[in-house]
N, C-alpha and C positions, 0 to 999 in steps of 0.2 A: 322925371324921365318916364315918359310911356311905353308900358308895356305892348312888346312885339307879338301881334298876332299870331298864330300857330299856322306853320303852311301846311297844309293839306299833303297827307302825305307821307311826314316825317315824323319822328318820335315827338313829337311835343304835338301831334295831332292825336288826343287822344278822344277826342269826340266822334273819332269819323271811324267808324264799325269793322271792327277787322282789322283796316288798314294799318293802323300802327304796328300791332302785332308781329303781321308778316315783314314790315320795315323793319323792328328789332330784331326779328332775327335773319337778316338779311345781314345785319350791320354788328352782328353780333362776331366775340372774338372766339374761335375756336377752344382756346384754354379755358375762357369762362364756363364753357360746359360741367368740366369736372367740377369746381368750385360751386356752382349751381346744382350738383344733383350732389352733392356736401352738405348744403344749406336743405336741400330738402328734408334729407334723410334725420339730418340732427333735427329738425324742426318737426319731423314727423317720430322721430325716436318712441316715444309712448306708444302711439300705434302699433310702429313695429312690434315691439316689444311686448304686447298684449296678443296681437297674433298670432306672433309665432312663438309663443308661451301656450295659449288652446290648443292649438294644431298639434305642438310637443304632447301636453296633458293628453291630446285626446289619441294618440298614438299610443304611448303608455298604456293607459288603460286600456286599449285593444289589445296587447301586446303580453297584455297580463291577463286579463279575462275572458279574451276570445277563448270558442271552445276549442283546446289543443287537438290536431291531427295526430298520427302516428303509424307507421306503414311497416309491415309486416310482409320475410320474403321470402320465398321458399324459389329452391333451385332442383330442376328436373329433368332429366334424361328420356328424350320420347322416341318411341320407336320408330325405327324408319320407314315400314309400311304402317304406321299411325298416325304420323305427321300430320299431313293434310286434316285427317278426321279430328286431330284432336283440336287444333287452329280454330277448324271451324266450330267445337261445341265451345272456345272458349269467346267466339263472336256470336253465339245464338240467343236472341233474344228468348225463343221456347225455352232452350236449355237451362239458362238462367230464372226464369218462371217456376220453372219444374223445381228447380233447386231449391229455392224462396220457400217455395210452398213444401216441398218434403221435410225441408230443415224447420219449418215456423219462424222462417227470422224477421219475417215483418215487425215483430215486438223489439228487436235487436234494433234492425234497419232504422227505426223510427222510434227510439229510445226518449228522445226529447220531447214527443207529442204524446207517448204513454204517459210521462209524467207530470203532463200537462192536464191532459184528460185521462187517467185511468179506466175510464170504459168506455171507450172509445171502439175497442175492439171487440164491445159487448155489443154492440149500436149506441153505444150513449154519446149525445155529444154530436158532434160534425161528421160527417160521411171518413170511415178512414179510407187511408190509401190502400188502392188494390196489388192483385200481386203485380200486375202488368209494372205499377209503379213502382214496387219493390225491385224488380228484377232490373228494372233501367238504372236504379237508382245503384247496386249492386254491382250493376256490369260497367257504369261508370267509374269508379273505385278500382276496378280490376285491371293490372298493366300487366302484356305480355311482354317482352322481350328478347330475342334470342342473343348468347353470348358469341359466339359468329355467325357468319351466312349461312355455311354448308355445315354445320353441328347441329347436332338432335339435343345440346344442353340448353332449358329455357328458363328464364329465368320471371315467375311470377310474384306482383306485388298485390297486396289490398292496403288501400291509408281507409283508416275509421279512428273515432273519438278514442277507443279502447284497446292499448296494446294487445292483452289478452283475449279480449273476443276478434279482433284482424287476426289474429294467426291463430283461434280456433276455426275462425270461418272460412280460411285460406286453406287450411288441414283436411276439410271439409268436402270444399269445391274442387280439389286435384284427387282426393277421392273419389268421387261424383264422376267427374271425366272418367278415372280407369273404369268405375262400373258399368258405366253406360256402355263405354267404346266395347268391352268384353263382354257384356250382355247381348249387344249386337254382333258378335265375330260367331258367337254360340247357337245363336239363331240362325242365322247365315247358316255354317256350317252344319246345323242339326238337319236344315229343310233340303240343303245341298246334300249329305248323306242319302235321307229318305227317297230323292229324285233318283238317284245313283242305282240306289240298292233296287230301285226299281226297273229300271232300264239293263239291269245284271241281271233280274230272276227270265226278264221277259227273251234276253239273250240265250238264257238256258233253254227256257220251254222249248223257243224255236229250233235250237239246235237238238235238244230231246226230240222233238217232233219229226225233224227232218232226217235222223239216224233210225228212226222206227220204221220209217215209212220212204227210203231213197228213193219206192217206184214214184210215189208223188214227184218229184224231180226232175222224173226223167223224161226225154222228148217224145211226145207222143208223134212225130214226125217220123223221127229215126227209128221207131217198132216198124211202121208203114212201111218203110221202105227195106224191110228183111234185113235189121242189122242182125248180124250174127248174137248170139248171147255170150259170147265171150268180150266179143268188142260192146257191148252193153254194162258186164261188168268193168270192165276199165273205163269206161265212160262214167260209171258211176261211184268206183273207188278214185278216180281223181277229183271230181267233183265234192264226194266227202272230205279229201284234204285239202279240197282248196278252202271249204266250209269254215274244217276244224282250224287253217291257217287266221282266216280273216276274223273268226271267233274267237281265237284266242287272242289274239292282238286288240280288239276292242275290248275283249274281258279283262285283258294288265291295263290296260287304259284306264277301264273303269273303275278297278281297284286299286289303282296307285291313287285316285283321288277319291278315294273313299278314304284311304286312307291320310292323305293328307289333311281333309277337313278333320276326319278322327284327333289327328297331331294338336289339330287349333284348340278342341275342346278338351283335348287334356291340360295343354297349355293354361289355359282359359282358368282352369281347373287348381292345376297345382301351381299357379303364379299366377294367382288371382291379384294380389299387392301388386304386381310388376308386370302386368300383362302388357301394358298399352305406356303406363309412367311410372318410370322409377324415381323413387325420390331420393336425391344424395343429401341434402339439406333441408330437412323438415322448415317449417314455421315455428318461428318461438317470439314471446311478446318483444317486442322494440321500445322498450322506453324514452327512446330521444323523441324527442317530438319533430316533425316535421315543417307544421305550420302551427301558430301562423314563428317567422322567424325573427326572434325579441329585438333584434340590434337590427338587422332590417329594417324593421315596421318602425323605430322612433326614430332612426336615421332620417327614413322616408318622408316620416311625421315632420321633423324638423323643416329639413329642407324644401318641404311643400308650404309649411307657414309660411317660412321667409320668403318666399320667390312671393306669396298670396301678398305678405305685409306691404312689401317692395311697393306690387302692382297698386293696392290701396292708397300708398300713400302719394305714388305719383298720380292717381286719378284724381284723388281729393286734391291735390292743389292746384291739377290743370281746370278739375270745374270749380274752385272754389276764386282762384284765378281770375278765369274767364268770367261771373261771375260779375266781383269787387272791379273789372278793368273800365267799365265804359263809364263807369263815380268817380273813376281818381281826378277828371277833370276839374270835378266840380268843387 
């Protein structure tokens, strides 16, 4: 009996490029799909199984030897004419700089590349990082928070390698803030005084000056014209109390704010700790660790192999497939 040519076309055409292909599964039965990606899986089983086996191991081992985070959190009450000012020393890049470098914590900051190169910070070795990079790297690290909208309570964090230097250097920087802010209120207020008390002595002189001398005052118009000197002195005793009125209303003026700056730098002074923030809850070291997080990261681990195994193993048999199909003819 002779064998039937293959019609072009059809699954037994397997000579003709492609075309069978798209035929099979054209004519293919929907249920065979499951059964088919069954057959795959068991056939590729070892792959899998070796993937997502690395992927697990190599999770683990991050999971275990990455270098632990840890975040340290101090909670603080800011004043309500401080607010703004303090917001923004805790977004200043200067500020931060300043800090870096008053504290020396570049050796801190960059602990893992002292130990790398230990004179590093002598000149030895690769250029170290400057403070600009300390301070960026520092103010990254730092989260503010507020516990409502309209509350002055804020709540700051720092995450670093080391429970107890985060909440030394957090201890630190909200110190840092109250010095500056009240270094600044003191200044203010010292230059503000000096302005004052100046514009006070220069109110006296003039008023000494013009009680010494009321002829200086008086209208050289109204002499001309034969005012009486009775009506001369009434002209010039109400003129002194108009003087004394409007001189002493400027003088409480300018000692009620002499005196209020005075208030600041007492302030300044004797609530130096709590000028600008008070602190209700210090920093203290946080022993949990933050990152990286162990059940996380090999969860993660895991289920990224397998989806990877999956993908491999259906590549490898669409090209190995594709491939072995245009020989089976033969």
């Amino acid at each position: 009996m002779s064998e039937e040519a293959p019609v072009p076309g059809t699954l037994h055409d397997t000579k003709s490029t492609g075309v069978g292909c798209f035929s099979k599964v054209a004519n293919r039965n929907p249920g065979d799909s499951i059964f088919e990606v069954r057959d795959i899986l068991s056939r590729e089983r070892r792959l899998i199984a070796v993937v997502t086996l690395l992927f697990t191991l190599g999770s683990v081992f991050y999971a275990f030897f990455a270098t632990p985070v840890y975040r340290s959190t101090t909670l603080v009450d800011v004043s309500a004419d401080k607010d703004r000012q303090a917001s923004a020393f805790l977004q200043s890049h200067a500020f931060f700089e300043d800090f870096v470098r008053r504290e020396e914590l570049l050796p801190l900051l960059y602990a893992d590349l002292q130990r790398r190169e230990p004179g590093i910070w002598k000149g030895g070795g690769k250029q170290a990082p400057s403070l600009r990079d300390g301070a960026a790297l520092l103010k990254r690290r730092v989260a503010v928070s507020r516990k409502k909208k309209n509350s002055g309570l804020v709540r700051v964090s720092l995450e670093f390698e080391d429970p107890s230097v985060a909440a030394d250097i957090l201890n630190r920087l909200v110190v840092r803030v109250n010095e500056v802010i009240r270094e600044e209120a003191v200044v203010k207020a010292t230059r503000n005084i000096s302005y004052l008390e100046e514009q006070l002595r220069l109110q006296d002189s003039l008023l000494v000056a013009w009680l010494a001398s009321p002829a200086m005052l008086s209208s050289d118009d109204l002499l001309k014209k034969d005012v009486t000197e009775e009506m001369q002195r009434g002209i010039d005793h109400l003129q002194v109390q108009m003087m004394l009125v409007d001189g002493s209303l400027e003088r409480r003026q300018l000692i009620d704010m002499i005196q209020k700056n005075s208030r600041t730098i007492m302030r300044a002074r004797t609530e130096a700790d709590e000028f600008a923030l008070k602190v209700y809850d210090p920093a203290s070291p946080n022993e949990k660790e933050i990152r990286p997080e162990k059940k996380s990261v090999i969860l993660l681990g895991f289920v990224g192999g397998l989806f990877t195994a999956v993908f491999l193993a259906f590549s490898r048999e669409f090209f190995v497939g594709k491939k072995s199909f245009p020989d089976s003819g033969t």
